[in-house]
N, CA, C, O and CB atoms as a CASP TS submission, in Angstrom:
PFRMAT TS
TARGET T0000
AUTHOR 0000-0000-0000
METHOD Language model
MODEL 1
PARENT N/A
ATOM      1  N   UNK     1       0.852  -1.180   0.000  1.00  0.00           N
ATOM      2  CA  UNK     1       0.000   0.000   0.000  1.00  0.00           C
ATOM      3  C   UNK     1       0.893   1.236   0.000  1.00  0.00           C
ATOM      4  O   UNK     1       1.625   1.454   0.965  1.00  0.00           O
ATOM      5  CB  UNK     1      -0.967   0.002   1.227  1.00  0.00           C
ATOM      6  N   UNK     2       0.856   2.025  -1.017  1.00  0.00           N
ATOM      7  CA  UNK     2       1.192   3.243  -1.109  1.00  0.00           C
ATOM      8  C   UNK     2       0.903   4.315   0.071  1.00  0.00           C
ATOM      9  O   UNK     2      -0.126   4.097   0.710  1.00  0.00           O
ATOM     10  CB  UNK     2       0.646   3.571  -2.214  1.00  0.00           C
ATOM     11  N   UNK     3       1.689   5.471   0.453  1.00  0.00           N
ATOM     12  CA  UNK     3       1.797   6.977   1.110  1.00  0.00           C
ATOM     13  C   UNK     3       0.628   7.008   0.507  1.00  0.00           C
ATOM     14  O   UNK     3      -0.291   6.867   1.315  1.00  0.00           O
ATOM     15  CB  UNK     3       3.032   8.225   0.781  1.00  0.00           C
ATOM     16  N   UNK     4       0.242   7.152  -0.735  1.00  0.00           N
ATOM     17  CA  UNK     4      -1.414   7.892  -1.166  1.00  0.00           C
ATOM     18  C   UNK     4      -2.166   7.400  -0.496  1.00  0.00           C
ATOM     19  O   UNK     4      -2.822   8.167   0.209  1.00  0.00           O
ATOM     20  CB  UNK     4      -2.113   7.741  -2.573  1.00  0.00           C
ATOM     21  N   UNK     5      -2.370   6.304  -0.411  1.00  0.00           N
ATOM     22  CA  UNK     5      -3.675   5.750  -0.466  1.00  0.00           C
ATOM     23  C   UNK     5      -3.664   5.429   1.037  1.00  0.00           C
ATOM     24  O   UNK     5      -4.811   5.250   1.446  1.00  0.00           O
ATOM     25  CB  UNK     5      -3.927   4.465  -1.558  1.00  0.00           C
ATOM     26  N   UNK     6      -2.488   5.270   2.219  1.00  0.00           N
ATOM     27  CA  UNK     6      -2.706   5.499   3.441  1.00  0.00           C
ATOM     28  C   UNK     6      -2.905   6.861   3.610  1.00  0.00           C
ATOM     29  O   UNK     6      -3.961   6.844   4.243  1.00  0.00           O
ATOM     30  CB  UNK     6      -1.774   5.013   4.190  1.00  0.00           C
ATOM     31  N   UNK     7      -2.567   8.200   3.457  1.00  0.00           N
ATOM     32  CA  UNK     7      -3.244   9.439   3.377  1.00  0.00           C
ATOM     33  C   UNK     7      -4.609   9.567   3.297  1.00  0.00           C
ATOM     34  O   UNK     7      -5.298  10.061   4.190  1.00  0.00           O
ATOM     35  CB  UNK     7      -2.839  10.041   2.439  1.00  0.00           C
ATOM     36  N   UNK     8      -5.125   9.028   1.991  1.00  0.00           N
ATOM     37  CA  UNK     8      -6.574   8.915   1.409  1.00  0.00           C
ATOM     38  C   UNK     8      -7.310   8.537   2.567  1.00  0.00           C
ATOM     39  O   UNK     8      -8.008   9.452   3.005  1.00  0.00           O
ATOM     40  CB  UNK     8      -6.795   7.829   0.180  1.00  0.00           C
ATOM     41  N   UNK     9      -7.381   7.170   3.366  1.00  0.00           N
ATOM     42  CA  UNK     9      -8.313   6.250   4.442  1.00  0.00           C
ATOM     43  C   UNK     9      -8.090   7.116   5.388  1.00  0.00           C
ATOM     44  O   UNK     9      -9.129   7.597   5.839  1.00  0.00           O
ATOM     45  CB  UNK     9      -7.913   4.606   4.892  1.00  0.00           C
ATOM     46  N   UNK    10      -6.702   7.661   6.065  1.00  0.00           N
ATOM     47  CA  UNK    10      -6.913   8.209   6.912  1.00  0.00           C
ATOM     48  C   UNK    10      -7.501  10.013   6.921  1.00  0.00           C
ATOM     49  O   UNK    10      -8.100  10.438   7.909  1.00  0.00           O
ATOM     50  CB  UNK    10      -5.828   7.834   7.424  1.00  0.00           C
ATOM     51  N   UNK    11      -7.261  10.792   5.868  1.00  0.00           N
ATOM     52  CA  UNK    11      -7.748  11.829   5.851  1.00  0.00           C
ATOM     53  C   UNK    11      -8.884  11.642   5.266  1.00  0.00           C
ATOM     54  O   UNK    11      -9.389  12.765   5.254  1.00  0.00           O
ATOM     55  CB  UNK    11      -7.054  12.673   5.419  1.00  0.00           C
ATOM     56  N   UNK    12      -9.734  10.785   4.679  1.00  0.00           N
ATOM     57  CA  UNK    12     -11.414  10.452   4.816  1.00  0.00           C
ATOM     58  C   UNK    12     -11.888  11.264   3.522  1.00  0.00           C
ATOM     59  O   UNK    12     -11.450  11.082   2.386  1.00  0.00           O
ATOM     60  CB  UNK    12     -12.299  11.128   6.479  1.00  0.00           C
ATOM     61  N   UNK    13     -12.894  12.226   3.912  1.00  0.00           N
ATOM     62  CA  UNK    13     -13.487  13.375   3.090  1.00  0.00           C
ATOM     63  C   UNK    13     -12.523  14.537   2.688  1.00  0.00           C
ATOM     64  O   UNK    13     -12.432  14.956   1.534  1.00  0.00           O
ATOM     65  CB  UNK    13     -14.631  14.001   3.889  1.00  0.00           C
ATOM     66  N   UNK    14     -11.719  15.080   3.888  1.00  0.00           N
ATOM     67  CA  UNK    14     -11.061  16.189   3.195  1.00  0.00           C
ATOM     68  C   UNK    14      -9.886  15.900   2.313  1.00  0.00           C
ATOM     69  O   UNK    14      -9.063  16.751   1.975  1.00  0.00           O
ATOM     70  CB  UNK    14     -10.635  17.111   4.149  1.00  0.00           C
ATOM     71  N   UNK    15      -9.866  14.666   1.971  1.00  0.00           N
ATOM     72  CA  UNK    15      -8.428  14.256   1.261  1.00  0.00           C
ATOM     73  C   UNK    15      -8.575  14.784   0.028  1.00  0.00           C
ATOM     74  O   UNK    15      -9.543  14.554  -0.696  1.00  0.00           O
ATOM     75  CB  UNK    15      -8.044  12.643   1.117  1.00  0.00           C
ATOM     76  N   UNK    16      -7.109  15.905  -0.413  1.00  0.00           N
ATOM     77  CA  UNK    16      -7.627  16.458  -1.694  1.00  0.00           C
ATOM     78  C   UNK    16      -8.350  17.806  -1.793  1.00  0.00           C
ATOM     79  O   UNK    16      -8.508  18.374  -2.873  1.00  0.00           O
ATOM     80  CB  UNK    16      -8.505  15.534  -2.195  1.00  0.00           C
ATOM     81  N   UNK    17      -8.747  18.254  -0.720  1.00  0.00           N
ATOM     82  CA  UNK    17      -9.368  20.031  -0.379  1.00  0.00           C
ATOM     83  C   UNK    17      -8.079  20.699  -0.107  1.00  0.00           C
ATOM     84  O   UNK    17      -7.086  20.084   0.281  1.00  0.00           O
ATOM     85  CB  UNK    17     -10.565  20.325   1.245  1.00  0.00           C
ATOM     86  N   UNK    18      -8.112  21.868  -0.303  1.00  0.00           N
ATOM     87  CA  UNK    18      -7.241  22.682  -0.079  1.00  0.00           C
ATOM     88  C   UNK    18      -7.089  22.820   1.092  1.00  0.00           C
ATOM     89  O   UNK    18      -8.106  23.061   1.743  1.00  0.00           O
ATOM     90  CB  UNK    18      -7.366  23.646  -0.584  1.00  0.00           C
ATOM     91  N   UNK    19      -5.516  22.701   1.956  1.00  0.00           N
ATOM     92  CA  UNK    19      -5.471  22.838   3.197  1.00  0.00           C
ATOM     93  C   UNK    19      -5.564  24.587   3.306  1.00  0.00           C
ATOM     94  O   UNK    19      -5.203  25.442   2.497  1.00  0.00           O
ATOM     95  CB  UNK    19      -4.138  22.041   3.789  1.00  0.00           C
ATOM     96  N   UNK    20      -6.329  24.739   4.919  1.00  0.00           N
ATOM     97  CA  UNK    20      -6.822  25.943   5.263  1.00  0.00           C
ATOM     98  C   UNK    20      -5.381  26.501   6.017  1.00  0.00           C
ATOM     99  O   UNK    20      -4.324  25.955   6.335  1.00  0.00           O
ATOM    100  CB  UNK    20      -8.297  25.821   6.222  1.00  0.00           C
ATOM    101  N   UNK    21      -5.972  27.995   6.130  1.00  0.00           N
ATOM    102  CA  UNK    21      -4.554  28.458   6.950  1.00  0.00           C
ATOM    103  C   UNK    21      -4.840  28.173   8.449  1.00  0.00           C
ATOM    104  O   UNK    21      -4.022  27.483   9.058  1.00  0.00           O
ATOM    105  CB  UNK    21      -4.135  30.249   6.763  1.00  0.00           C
ATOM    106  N   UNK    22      -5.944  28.654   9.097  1.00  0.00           N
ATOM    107  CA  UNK    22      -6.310  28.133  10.421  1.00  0.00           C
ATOM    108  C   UNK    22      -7.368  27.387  10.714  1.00  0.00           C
ATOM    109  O   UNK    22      -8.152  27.249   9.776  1.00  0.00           O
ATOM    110  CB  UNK    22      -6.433  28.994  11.177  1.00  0.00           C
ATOM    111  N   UNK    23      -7.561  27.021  11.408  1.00  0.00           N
ATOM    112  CA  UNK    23      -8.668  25.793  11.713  1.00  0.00           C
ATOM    113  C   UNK    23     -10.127  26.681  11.801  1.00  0.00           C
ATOM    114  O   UNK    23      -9.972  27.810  12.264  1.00  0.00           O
ATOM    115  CB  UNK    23      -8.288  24.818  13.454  1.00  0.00           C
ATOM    116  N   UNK    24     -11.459  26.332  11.434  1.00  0.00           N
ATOM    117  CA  UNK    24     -12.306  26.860  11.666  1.00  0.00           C
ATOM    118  C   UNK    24     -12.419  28.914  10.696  1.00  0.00           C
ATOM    119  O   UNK    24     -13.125  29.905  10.882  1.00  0.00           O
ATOM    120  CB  UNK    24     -12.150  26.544  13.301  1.00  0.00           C
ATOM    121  N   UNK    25     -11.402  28.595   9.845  1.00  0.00           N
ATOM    122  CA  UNK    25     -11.242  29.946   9.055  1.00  0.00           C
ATOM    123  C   UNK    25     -11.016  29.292   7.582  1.00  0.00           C
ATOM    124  O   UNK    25     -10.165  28.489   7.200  1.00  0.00           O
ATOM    125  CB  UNK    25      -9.813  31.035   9.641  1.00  0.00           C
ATOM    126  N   UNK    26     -11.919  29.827   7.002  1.00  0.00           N
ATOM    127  CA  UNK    26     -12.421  29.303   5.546  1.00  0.00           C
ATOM    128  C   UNK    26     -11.646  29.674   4.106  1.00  0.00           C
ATOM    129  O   UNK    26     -12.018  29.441   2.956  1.00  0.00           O
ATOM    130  CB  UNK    26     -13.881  29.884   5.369  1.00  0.00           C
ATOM    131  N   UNK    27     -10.334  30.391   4.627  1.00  0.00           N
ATOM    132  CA  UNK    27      -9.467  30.569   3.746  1.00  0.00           C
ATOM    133  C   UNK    27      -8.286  29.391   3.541  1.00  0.00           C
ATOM    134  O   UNK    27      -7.670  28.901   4.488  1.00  0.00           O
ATOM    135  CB  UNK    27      -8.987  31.810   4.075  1.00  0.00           C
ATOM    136  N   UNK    28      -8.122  29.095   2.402  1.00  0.00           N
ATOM    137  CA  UNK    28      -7.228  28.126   2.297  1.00  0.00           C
ATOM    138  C   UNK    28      -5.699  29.115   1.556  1.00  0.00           C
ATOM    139  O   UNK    28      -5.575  30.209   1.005  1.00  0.00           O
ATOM    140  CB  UNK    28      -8.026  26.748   1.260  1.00  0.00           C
ATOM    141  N   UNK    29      -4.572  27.759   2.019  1.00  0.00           N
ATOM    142  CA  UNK    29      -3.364  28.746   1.632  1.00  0.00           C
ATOM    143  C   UNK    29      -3.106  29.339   0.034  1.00  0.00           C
ATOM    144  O   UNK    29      -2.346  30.270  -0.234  1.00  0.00           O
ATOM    145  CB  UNK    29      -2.032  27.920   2.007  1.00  0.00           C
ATOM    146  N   UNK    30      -4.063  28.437  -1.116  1.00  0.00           N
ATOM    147  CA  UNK    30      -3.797  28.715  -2.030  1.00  0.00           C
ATOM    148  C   UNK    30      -4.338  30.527  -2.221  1.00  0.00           C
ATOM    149  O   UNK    30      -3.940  31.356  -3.039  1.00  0.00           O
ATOM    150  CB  UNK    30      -4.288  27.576  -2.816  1.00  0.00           C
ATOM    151  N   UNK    31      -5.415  30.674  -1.065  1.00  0.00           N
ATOM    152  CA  UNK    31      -6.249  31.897  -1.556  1.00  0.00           C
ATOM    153  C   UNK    31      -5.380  33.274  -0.625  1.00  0.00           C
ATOM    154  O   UNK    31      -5.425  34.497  -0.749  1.00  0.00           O
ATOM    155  CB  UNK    31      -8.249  31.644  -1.049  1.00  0.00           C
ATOM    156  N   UNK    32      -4.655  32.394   0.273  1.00  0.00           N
ATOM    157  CA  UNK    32      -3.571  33.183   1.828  1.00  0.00           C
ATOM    158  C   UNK    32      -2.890  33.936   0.271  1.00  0.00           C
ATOM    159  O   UNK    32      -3.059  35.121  -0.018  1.00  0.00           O
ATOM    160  CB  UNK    32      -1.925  31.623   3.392  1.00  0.00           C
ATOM    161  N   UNK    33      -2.199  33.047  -0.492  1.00  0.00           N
ATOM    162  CA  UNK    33      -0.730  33.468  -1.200  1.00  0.00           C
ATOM    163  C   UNK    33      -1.428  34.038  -2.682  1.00  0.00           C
ATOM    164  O   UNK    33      -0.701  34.530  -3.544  1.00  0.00           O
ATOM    165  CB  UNK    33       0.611  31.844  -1.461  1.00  0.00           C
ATOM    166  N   UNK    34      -2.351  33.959  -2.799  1.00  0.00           N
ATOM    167  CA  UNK    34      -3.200  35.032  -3.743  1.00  0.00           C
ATOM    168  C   UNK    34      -2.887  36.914  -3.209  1.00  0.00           C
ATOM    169  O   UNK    34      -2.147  37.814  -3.606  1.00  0.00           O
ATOM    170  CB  UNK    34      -5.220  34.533  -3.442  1.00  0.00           C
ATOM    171  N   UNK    35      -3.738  36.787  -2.326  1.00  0.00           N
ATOM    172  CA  UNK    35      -3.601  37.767  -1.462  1.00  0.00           C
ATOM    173  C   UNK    35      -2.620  38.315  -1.149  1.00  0.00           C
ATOM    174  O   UNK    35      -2.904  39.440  -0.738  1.00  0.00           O
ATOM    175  CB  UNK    35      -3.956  37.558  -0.624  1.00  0.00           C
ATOM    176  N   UNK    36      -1.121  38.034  -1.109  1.00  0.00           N
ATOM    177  CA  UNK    36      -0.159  38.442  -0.273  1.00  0.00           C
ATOM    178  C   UNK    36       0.098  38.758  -2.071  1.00  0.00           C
ATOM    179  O   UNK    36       0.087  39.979  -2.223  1.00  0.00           O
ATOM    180  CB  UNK    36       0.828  37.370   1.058  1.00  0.00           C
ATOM    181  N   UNK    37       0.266  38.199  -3.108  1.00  0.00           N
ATOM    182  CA  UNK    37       0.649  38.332  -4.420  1.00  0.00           C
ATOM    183  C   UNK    37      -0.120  39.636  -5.051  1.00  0.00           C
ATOM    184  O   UNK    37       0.465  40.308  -5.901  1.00  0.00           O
ATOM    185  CB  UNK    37       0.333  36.974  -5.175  1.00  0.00           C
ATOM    186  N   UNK    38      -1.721  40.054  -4.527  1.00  0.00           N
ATOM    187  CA  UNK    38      -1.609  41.192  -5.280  1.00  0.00           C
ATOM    188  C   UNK    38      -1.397  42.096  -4.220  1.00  0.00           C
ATOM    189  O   UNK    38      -1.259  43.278  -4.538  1.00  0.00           O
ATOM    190  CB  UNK    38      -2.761  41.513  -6.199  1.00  0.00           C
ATOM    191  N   UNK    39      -1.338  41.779  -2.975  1.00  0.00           N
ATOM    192  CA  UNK    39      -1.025  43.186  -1.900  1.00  0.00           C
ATOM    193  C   UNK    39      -0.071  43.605  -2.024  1.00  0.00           C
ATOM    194  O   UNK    39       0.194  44.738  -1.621  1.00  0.00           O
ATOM    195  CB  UNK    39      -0.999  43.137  -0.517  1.00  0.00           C
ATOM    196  N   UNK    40       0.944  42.685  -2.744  1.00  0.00           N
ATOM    197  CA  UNK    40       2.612  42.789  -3.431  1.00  0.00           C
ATOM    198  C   UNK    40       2.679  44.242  -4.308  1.00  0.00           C
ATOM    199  O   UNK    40       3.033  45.394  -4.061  1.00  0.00           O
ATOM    200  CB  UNK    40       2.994  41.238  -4.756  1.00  0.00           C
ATOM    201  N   UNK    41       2.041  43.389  -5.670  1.00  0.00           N
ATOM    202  CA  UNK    41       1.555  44.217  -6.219  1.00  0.00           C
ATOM    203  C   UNK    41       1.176  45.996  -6.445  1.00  0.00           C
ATOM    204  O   UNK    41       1.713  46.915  -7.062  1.00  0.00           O
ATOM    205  CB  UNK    41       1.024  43.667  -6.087  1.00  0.00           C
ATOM    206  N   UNK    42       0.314  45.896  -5.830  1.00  0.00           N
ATOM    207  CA  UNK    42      -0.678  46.927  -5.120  1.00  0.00           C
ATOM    208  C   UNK    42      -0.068  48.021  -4.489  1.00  0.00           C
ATOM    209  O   UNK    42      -0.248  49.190  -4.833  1.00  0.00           O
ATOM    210  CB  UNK    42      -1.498  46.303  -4.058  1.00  0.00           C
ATOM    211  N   UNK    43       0.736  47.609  -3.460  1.00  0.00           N
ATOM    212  CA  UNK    43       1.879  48.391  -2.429  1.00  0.00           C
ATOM    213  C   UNK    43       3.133  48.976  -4.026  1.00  0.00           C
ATOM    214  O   UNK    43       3.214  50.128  -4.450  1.00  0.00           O
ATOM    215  CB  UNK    43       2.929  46.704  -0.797  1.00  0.00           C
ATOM    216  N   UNK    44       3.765  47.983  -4.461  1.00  0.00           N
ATOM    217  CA  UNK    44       4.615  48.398  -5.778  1.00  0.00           C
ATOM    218  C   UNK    44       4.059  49.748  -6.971  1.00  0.00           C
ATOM    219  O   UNK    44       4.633  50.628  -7.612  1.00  0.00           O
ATOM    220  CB  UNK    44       4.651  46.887  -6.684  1.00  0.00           C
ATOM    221  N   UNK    45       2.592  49.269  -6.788  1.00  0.00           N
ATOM    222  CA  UNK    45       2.008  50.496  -7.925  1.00  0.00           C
ATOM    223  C   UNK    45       1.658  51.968  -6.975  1.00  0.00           C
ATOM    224  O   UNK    45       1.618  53.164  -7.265  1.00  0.00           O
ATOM    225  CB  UNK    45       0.212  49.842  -8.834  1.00  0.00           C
ATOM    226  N   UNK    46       1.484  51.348  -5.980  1.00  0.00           N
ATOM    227  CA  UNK    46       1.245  52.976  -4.901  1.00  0.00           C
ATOM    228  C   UNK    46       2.831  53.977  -5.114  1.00  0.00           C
ATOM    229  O   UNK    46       2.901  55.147  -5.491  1.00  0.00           O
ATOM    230  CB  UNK    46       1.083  52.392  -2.529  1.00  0.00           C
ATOM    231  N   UNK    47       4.027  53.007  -4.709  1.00  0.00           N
ATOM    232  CA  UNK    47       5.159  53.643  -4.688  1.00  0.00           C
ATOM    233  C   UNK    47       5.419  54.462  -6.024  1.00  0.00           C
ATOM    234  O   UNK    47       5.815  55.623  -6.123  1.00  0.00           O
ATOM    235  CB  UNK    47       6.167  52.678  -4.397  1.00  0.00           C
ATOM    236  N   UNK    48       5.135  53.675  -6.896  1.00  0.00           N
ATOM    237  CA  UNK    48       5.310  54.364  -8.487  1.00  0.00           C
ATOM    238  C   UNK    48       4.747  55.778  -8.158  1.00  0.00           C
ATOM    239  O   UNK    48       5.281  56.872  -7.976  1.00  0.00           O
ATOM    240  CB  UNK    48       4.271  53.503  -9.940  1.00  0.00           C
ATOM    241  N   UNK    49       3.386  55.305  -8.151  1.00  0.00           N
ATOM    242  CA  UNK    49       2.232  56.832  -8.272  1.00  0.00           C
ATOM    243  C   UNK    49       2.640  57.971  -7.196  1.00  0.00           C
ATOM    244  O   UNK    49       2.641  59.188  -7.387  1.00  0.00           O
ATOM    245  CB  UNK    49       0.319  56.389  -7.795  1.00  0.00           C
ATOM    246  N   UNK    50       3.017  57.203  -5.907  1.00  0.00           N
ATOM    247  CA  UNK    50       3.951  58.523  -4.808  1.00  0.00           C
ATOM    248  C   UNK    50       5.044  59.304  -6.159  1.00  0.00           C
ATOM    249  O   UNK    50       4.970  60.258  -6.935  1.00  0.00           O
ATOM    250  CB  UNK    50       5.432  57.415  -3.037  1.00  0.00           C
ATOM    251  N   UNK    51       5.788  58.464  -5.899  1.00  0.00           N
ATOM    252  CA  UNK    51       7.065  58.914  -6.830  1.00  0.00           C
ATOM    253  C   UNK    51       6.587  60.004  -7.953  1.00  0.00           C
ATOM    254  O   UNK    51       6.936  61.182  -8.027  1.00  0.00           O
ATOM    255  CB  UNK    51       7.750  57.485  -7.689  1.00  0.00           C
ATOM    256  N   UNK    52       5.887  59.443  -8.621  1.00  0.00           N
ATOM    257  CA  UNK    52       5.611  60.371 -10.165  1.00  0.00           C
ATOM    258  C   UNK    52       4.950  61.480  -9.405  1.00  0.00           C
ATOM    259  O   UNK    52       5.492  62.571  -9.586  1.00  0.00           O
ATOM    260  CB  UNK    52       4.403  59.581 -11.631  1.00  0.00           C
ATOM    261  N   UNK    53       3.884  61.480  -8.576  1.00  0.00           N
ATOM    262  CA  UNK    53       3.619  62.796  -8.439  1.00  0.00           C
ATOM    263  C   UNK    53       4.618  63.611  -7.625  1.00  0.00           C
ATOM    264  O   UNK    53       4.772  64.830  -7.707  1.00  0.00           O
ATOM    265  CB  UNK    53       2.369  62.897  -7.908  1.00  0.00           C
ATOM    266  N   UNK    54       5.264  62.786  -6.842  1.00  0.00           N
ATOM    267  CA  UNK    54       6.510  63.948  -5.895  1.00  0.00           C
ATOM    268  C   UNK    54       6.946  64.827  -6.812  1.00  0.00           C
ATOM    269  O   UNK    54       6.965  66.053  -6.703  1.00  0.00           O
ATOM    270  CB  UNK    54       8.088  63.226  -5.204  1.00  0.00           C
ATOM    271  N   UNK    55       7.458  63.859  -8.143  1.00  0.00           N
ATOM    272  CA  UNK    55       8.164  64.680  -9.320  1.00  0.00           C
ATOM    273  C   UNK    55       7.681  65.421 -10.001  1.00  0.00           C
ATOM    274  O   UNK    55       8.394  66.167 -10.673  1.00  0.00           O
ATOM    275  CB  UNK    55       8.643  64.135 -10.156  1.00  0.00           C
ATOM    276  N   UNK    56       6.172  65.487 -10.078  1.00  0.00           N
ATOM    277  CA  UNK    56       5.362  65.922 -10.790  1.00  0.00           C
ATOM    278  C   UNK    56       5.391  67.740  -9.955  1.00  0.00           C
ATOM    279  O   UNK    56       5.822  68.790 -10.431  1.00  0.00           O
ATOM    280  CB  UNK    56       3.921  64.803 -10.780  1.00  0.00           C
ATOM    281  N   UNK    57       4.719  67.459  -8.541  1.00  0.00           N
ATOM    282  CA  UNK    57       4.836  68.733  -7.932  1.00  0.00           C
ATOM    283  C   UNK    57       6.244  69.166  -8.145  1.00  0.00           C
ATOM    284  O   UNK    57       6.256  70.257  -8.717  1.00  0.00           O
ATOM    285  CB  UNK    57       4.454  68.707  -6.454  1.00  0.00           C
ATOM    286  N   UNK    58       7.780  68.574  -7.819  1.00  0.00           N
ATOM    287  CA  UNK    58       8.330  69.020  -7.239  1.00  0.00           C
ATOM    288  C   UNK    58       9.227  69.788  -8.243  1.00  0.00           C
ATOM    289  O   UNK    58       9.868  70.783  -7.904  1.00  0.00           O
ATOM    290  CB  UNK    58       8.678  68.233  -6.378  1.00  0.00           C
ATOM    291  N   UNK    59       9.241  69.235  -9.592  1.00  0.00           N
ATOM    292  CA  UNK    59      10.108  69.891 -10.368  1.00  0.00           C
ATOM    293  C   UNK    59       8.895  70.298 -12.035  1.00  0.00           C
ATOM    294  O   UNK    59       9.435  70.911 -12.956  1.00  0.00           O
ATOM    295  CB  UNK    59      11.709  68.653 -10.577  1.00  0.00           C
ATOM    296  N   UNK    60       7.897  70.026 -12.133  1.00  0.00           N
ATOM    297  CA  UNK    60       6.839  70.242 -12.888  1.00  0.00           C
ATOM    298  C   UNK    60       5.788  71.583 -12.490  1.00  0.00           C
ATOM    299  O   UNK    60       5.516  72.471 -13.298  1.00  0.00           O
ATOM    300  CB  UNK    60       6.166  68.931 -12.837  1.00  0.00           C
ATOM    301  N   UNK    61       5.490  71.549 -11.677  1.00  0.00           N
ATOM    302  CA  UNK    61       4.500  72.055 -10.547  1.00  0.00           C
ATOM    303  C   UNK    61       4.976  73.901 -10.439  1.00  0.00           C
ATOM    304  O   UNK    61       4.344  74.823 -10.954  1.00  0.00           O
ATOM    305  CB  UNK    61       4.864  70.970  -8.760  1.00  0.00           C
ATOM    306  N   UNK    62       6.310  74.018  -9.580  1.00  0.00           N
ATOM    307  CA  UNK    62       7.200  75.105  -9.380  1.00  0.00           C
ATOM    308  C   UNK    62       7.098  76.448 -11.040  1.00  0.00           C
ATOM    309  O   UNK    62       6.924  77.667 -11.078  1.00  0.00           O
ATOM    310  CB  UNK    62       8.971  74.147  -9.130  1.00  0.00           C
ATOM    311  N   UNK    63       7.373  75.082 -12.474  1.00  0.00           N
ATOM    312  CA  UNK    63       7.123  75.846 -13.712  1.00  0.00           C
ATOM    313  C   UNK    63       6.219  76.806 -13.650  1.00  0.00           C
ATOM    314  O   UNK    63       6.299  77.992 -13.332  1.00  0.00           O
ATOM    315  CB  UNK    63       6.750  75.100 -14.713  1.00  0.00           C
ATOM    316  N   UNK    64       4.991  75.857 -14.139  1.00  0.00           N
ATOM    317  CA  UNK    64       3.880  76.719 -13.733  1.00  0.00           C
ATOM    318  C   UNK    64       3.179  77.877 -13.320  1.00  0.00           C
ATOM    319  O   UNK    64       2.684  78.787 -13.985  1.00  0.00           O
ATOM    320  CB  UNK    64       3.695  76.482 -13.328  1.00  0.00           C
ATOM    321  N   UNK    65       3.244  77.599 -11.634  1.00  0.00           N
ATOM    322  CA  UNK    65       3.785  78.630 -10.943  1.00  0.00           C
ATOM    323  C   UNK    65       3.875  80.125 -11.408  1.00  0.00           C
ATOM    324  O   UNK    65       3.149  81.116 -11.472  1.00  0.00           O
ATOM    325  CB  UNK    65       4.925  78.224 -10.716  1.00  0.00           C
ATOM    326  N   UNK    66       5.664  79.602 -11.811  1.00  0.00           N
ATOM    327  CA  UNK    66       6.462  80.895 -12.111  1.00  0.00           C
ATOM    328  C   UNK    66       5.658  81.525 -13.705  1.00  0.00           C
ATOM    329  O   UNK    66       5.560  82.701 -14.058  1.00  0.00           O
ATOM    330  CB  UNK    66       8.442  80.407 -12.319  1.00  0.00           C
ATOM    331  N   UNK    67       5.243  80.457 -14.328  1.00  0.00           N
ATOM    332  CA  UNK    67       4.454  81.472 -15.947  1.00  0.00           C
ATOM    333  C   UNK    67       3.408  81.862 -15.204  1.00  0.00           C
ATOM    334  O   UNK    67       3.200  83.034 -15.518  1.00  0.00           O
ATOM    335  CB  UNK    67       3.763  80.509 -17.708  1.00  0.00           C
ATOM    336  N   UNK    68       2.591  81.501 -14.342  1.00  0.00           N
ATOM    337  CA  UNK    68       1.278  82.380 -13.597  1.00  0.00           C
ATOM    338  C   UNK    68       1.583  83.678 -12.968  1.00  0.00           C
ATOM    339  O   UNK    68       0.820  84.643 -12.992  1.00  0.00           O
ATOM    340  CB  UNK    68       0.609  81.563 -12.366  1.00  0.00           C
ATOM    341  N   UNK    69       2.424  83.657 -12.558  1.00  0.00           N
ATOM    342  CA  UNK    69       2.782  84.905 -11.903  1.00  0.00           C
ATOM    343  C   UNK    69       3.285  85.732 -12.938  1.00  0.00           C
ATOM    344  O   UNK    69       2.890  86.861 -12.646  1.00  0.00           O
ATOM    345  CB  UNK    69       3.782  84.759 -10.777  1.00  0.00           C
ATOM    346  N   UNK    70       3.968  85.793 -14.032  1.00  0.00           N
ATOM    347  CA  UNK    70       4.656  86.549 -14.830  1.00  0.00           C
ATOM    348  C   UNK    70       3.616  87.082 -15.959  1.00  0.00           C
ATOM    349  O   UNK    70       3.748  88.174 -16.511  1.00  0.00           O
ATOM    350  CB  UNK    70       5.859  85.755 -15.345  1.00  0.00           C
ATOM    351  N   UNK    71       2.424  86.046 -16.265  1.00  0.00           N
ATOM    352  CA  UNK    71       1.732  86.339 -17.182  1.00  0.00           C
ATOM    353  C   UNK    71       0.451  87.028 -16.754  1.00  0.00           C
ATOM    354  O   UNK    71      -0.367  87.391 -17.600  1.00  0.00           O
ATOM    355  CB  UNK    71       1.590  85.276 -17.875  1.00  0.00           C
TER
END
């Protein structure tokens, strides 16, 4: 008898479900490491958009400005 198939008898029904992250919490790890993959994401595209606008005010912004006042 195969590791599988002693796994199989003894884990019964859930043999083959996605193991959960905690007991009695309905998220399983495949959906844990979803999550952490676009919060990855997500956090990476915020920094961009900080960045571009810092640059945007900080050396874009000042131009402006100075033609409003002159014109």
């Amino acid at each position: 008898m195969g590791e599988s198939k002693r796994r199989q008898e003894a884990m019964g029904d859930s043999y083959g479900k996605p193991e959960s992250v905690l007991p009695g919490i309905p998220i399983s790890k495949d959906t844990a490491a979803k999550f952490v993959s676009w919060s990855t994401k997500g956090a990476w595209a915020g920094i961009i958009l900080m960045i571009g606008a810092w640059l945007t005010i900080r050396f874009i912004g000042p131009g402006f400005g100075w033609w409003t006042l002159t014109n």
